[in-house]
N, C-alpha and C positions, 0 to 999 in steps of 0.2 A: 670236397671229398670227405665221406667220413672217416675219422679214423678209426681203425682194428686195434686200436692199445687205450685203454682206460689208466687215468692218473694212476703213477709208481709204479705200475707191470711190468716185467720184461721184456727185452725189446727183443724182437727175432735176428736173427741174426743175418736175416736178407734184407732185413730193413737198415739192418747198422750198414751192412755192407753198400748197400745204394745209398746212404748220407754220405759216407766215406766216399763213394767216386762223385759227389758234387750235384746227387736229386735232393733239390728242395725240399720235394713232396715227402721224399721221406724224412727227412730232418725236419720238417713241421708234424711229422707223427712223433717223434722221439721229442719235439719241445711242449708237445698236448701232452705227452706222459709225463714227463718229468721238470715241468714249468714250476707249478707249483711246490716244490721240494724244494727246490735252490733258491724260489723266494722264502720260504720259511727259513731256511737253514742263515741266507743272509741277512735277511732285519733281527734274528737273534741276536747274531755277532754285532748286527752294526747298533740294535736298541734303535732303527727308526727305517722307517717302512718305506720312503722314497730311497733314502740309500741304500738298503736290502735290494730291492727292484733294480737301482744301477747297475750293484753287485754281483746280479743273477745274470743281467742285459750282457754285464762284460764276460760272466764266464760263456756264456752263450758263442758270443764271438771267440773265443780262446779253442769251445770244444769243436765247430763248426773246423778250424783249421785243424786240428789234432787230432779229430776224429778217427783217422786212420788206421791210427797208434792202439787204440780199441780192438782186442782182436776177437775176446770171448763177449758178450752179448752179456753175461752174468758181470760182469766186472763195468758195464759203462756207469749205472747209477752211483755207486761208491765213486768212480773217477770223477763224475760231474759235480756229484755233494760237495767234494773234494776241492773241485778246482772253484764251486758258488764258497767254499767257506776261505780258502786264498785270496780269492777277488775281493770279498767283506771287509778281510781283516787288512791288506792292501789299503784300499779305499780308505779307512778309517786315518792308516799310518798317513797316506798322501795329505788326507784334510786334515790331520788334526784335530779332530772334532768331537767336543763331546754333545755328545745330541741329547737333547728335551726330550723326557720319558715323558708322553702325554698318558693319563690315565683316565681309563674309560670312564665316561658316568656312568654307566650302573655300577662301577666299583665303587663308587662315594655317594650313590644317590641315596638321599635321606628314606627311600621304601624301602629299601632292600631288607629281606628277611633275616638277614643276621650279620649286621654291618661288622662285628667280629670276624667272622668267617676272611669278609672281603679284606680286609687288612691283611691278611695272610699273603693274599698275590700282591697289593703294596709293599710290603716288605721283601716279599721273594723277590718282586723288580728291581726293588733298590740294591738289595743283595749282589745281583748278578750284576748290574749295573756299577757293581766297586769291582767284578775282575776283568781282569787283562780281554782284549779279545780273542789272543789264543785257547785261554781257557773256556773264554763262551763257546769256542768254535769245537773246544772238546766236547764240552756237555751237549751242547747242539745234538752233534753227529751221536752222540753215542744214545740221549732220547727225545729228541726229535727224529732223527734219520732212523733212527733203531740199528746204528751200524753193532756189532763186537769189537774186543780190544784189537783183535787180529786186522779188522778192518780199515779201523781209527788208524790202528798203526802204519799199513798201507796208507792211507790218506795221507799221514802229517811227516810221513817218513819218520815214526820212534818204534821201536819195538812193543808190541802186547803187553809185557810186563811193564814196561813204561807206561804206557798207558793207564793199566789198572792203575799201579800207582800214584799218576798223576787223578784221575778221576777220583780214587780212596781219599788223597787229600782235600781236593775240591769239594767232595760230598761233606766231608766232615768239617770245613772250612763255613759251608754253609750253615749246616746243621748247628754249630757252636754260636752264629750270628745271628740264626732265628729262633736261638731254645728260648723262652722266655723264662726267664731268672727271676 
C-alpha cells in the first residue's frame, strides 16, 4: 500500500484514530511519516547511530500502546519526538555508555576544500559530546525537531520560560567553548 502521508506531515486524524483501535496499516503510515524524526532526534541524544535506532524502535513500541492517549492529530509528532528523546536519554542512563564519536572522512580527508571549515563540525561534536543528554535532548528538539519553548516544555515537562533559559545557557555554554581566543 502506498502511503498518503510523506515524511513529518500531519497525520489525519482517521488515521490516528484507526492506529489507536489496533490497524496496523494505519500505524505503518504514521511510522513512514515520522520514522525518520525519532531516528534523528535519538542518535543526537545517544552520539551513535545503532543506539539512536534502538531508541526510536522502543519509542515505537511505547506509542503503539499509548496511542490512544493522542487525541488531536496536531500534537502526535511533538508526543512521539518526545517519547524517541525519553527513550535515548533512558538507554544511555541503562548502558552507561559513553559511545565512540566516529568522524566522517570527508571531515578529515586530506582534499577537502577548506580543512578549517571542517574542524568547526569536529569541535561542535566534541562540544555537544561534553553535555548531559538532557541537554542534547533540548537542543535536539528545539533545532532538529524545530519544536518552540512552549513545546519543548510540553515534551520535557518544564515550563517555556524554563526552557528559553535553559537553551540561553546552553547556547552560550557553547558559543564560549567554540570562540576561538
Amino acid at each position: 500500500m502506498v502511503s498518503d502521508l510523506t515524511i513529518g506531515t500531519a497525520v489525519p486524524a482517521s488515521t490516528l484514530a484507526q492506529a489507536a483501535s489496533g490497524d496496523a496499516d494505519a500505524l505503518s503510515r504514521i511510522v513512514a511519516a515520522h520514522h525518520l524524526d525519532l531516528i534523528r532526534i535519538a542518535q543526537l541524544i545517544c552520539r551513535d547511530a545503532s543506539l539512536g535506532e534502538e531508541a526510536a524502535q522502543a519509542a515505537w513500541s511505547i506509542a503503539w500502546r499509548k496511542l490512544g492517549t493522542v487525541r488531536d492529530p496536531d500534537r502526535l509528532r511533538p508526543w512521539l519526538m518526545a517519547i524517541a528523546a525519553n527513550e535515548a536519554r533512558q538507554l544511555l542512563r541503562r548502558r552507561r555508555v559513553r559511545p565512540v564519536v566516529e568522524i566522517p572522512a570527508d571531515v578529515v580527508a586530506p582534499h577537502a576544500a577548506d580543512p578549517q571549515s571542517r574542524s568547526g563540525l569536529i569541535d561542535l561534536a566534541t562540544a555537544l559530546g561534553r553535555l548531559h543528554p538532557d541537554d542534547r535532548a533540548l537542543l535536539a528538539l528545539r533545532f532538529v525537531a524545530g519544536f518552540d519553548a512552549t513545546e519543548i516544555g510540553r515534551a520535557l515537562g518544564i515550563s517555556g520560560s524554563g526552557v528559553r533559559s535553559r537553551l540561553s545557557r546552553l547556547l552560550e555554554q557553547l558559543r564560549t567553548e567554540l570562540r576561538d581566543d
